[in-house]
C-alpha positions as CSV (number, residue, x, y, z in Angstrom):
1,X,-73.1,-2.0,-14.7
2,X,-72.4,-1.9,-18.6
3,X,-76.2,-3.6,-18.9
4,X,-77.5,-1.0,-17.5
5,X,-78.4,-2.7,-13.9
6,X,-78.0,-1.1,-10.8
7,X,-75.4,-2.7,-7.8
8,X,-74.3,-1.4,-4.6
9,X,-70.7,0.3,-4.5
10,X,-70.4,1.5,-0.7
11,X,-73.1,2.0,1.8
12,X,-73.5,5.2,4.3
13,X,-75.4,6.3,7.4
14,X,-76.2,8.9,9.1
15,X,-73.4,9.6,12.5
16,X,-71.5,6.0,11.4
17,X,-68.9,4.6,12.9
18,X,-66.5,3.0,10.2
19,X,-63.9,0.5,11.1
20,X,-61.6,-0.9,8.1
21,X,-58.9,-3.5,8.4
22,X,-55.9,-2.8,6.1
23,X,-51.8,-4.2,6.1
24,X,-49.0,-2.4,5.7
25,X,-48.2,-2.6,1.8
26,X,-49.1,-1.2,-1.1
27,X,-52.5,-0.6,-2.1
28,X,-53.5,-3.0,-4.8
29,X,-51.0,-5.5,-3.2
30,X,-50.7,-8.3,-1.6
31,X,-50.8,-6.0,2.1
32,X,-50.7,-9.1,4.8
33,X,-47.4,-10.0,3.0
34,X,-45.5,-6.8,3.7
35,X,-42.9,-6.1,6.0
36,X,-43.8,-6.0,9.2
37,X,-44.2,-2.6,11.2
38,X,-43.4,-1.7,14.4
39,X,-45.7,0.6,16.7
40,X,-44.6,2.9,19.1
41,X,-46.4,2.5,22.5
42,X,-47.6,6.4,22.2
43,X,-49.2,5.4,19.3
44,X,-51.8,2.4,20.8
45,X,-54.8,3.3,21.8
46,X,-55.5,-0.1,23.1
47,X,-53.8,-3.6,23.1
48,X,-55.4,-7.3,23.7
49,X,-53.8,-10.7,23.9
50,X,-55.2,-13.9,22.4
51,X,-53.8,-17.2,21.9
52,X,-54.4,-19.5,18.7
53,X,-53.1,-22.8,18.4
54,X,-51.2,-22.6,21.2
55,X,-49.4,-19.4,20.1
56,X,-49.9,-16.1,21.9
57,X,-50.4,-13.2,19.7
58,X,-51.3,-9.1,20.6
59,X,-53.3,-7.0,18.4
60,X,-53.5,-2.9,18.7
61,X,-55.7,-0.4,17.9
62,X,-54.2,2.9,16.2
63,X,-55.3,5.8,14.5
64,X,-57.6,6.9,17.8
65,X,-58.3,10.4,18.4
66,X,-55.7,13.2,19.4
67,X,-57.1,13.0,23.4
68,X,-56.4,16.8,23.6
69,X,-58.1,17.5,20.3
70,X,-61.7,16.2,21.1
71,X,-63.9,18.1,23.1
72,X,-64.7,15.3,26.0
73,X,-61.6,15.9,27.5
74,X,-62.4,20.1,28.2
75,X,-60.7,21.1,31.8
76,X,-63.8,22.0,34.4
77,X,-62.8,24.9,35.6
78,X,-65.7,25.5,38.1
79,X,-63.3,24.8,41.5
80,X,-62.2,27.7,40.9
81,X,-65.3,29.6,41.6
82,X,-65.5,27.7,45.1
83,X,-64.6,29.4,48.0
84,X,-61.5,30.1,49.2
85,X,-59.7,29.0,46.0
86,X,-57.7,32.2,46.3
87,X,-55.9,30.8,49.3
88,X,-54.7,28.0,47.0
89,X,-51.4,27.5,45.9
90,X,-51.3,24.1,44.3
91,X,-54.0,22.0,42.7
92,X,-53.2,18.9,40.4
93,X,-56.2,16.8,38.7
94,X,-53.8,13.8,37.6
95,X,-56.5,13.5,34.6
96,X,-56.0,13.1,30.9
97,X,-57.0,16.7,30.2
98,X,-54.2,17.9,33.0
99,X,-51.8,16.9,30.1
100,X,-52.1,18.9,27.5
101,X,-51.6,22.5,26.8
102,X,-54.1,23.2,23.8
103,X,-57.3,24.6,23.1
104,X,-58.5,27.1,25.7
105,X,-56.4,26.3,28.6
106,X,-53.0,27.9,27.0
107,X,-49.4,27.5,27.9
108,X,-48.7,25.6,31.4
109,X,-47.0,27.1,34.3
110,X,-43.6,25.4,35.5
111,X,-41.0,25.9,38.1
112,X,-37.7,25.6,36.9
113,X,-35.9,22.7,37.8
114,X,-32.2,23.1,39.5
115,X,-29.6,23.6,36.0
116,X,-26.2,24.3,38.5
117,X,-25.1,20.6,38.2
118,X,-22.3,18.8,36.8
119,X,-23.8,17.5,33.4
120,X,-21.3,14.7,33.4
121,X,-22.7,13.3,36.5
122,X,-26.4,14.2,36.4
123,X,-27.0,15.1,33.1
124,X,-28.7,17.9,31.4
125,X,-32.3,18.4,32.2
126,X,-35.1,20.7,30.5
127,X,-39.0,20.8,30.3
128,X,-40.0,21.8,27.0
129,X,-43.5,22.8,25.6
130,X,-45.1,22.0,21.8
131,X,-48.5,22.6,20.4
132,X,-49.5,19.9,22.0
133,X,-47.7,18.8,25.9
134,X,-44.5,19.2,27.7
135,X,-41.5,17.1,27.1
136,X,-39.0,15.6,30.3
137,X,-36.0,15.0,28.7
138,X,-32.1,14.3,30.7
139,X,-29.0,13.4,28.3
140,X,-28.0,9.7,28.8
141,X,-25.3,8.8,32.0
142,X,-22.4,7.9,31.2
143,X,-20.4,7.2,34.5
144,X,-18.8,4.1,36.0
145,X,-21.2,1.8,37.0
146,X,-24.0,3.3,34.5
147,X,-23.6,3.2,31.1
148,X,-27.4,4.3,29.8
149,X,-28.0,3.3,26.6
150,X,-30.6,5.9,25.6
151,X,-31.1,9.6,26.9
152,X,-34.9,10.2,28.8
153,X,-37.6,11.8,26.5
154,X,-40.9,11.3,28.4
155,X,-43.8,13.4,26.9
156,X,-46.8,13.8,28.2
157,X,-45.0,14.6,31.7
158,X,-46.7,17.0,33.0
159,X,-49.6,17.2,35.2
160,X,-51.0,21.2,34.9
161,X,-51.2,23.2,38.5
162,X,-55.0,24.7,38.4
163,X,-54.0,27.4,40.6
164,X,-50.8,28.2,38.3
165,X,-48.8,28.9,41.6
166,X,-46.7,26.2,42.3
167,X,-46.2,24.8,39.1
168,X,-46.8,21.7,37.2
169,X,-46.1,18.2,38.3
170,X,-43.6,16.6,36.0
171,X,-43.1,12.7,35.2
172,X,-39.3,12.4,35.7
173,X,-38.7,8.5,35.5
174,X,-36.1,7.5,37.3
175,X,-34.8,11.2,37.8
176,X,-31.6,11.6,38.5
177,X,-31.1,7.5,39.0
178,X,-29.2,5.4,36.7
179,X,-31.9,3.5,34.5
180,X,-29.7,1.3,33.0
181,X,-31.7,-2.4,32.6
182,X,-35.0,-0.7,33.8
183,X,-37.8,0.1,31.5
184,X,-36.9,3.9,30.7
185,X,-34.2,3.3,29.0
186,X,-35.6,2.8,25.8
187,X,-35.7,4.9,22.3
188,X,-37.8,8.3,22.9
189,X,-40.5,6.5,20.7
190,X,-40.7,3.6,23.2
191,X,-40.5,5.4,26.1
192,X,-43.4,5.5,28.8
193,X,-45.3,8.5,29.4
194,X,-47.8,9.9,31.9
195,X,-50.5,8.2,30.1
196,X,-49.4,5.0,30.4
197,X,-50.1,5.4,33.9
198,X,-53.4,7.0,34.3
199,X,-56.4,4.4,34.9
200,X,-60.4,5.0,34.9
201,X,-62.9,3.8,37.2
202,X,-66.7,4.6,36.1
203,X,-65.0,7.5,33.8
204,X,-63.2,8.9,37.0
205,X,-59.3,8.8,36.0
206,X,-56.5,8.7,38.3
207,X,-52.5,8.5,38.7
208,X,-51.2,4.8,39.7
209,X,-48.0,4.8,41.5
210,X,-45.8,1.9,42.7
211,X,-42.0,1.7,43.7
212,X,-40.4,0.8,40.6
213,X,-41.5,2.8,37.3
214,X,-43.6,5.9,38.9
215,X,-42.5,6.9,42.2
216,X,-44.2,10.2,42.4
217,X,-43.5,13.2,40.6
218,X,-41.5,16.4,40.7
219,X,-42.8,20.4,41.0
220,X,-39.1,21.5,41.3
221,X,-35.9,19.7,42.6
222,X,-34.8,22.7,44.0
223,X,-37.3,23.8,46.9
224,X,-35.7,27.5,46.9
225,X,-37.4,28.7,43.9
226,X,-40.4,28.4,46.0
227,X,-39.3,30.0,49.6
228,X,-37.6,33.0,50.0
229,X,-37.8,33.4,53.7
230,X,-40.2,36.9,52.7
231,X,-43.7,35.7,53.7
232,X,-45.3,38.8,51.3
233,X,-43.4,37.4,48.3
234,X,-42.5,33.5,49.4
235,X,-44.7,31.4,46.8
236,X,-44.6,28.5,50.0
237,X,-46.1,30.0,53.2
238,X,-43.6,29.7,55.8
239,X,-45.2,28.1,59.2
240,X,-47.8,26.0,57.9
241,X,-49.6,24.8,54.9
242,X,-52.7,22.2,54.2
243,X,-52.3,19.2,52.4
244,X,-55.4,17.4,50.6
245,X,-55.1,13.8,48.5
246,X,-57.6,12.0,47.5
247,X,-56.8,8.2,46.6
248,X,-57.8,4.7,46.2
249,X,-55.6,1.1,47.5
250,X,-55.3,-1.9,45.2
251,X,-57.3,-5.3,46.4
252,X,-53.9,-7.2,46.7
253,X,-51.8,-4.2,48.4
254,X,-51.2,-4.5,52.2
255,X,-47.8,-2.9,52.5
256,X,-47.5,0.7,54.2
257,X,-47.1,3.4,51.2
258,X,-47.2,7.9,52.4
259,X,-49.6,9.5,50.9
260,X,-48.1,12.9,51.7
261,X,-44.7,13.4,52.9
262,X,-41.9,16.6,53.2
263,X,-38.6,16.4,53.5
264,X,-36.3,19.8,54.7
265,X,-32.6,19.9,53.6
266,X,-30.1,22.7,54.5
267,X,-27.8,23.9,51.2
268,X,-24.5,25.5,51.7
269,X,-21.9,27.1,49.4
270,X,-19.3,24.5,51.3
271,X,-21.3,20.8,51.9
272,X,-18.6,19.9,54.4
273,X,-19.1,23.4,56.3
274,X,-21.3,23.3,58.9
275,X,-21.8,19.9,60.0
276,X,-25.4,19.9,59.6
277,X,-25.4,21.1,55.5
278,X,-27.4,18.8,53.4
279,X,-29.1,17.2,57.0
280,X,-32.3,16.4,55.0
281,X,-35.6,15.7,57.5
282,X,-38.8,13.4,56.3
């Protein structure tokens, strides 16, 4: 101070952990005052409800850590060193570090996804990549009996393929499906993502599913990027194949639910020519 006597201005430790609670104004001002701000759901790390005085209020947590920027979340790549991983052709860890496509692990393998549709009645569809994770994005329907409000921009939505055959499994949303009045169809900063729907267990992460938002996801929607009928060159083998899933059932569940299933659909030039074009088989 100005007589010379010593006070405290901050105090600092060795590896501390500093948490500081701030509004949204001007620094200097009166911050709890300000306008309020809204937060996109990519950017809460975590969200808890509490009631006051009868009210029910939700505070977030922001500002975590880039997940694909700290080093918790490096890929184990030792599977690959097990045997007979050169006989594999598709391998998905539905994991956080599956997501991104930083660091070490580079660029992520995809299958294209069918483009010879009528936009007006499908929509465009593309799988981008940034510095960061792969975008799903399909303009908005327009059609009688769905009028969209918002195109589909879902990122993180795609699940790397280990074995970099197959390609990686990509969040769609509803696809394909009008998602008018459902919860995709919502600004590309509200939108859900594939981490909204990953959940831990003793630090082991996994992909929930259910029959209204995440349905399962998509390596192609067009199965003849992967067969040609060749089996030297065909990226599917073409009389059998082994399927592996490993899973978990909710307490309350006890309705039936596949855990694997195929389907087999015929394409023609003509769909009314033969009879049997389009005959898909589950």
């Amino acid at each position: 101070g100005v007589d010379g006597s010593l006070a405290f201005r901050d105090r600092r430790s060795e590896g501390e952990s500093r948490l500081r609670f701030t509004g949204f104004g001007v620094e200097g001002e009166n911050q709890y005052s300000a306008p309020v701000v809204e937060l996109g759901m990519k950017d809460a790390c975590s969200m808890e409800q509490f009631a006051v005085g009868g009210a029910t209020y939700v505070v977030s947590a922001a500002g975590c850590d880039l997940l694909e920027e700290n080093l918790q979340f490096v890929h184990n790549k030792t599977i690959q060193d097990e045997e007979g991983w050169a006989s594999i052709i598709g391998h998905w860890d539905f994991s956080t570090p599956s997501l991104y496509v930083s660091g070490r692990l580079g660029p992520m393998y995809m299958t294209p996804f069918e483009t010879l549709v009528d936009p007006s009645v499908v929509g465009n569809r593309e799988i981008t990549c940034n510095e960061r994770y792969c975008e799903y994005t399909r303009a908005r329907l327009q059609s009688p009996g769905c009028f969209e409000k918002f195109a589909t921009t879902i990122g993180p939505a795609t699940f790397r393929d280990d074995s970099e055959t197959l390609g990686a499994a990509v969040l769609v949303g509803r696809g394909v499906q009008c998602k008018t009045n459902t919860d995709w169809d919502t600004p590309a900063e509200h939108t859900l993502s594939a981490t909204n729907f990953i959940g831990s267990a003793d630090g082991i992460e996994a992909m929930q599913f259910d029959s209204e938002l995440n349905t399962g996801l998509f390596i192609t929607d067009n199965i003849d990027a992967l067969v040609d009928g060749d089996p030297e060159t065909s990226t599917l083998p073409l009389e059998e194949l082994t399927a592996e899933a490993w899973f978990s059932i909710g307490e309350g569940d006890s309705s039936d639910h596949p855990l694997i299933s195929t389907m087999q659909r015929r394409r023609c030039a003509n769909p009314l020519e033969p009879t049997d074009c389009g005959c898909g088989k589950g």
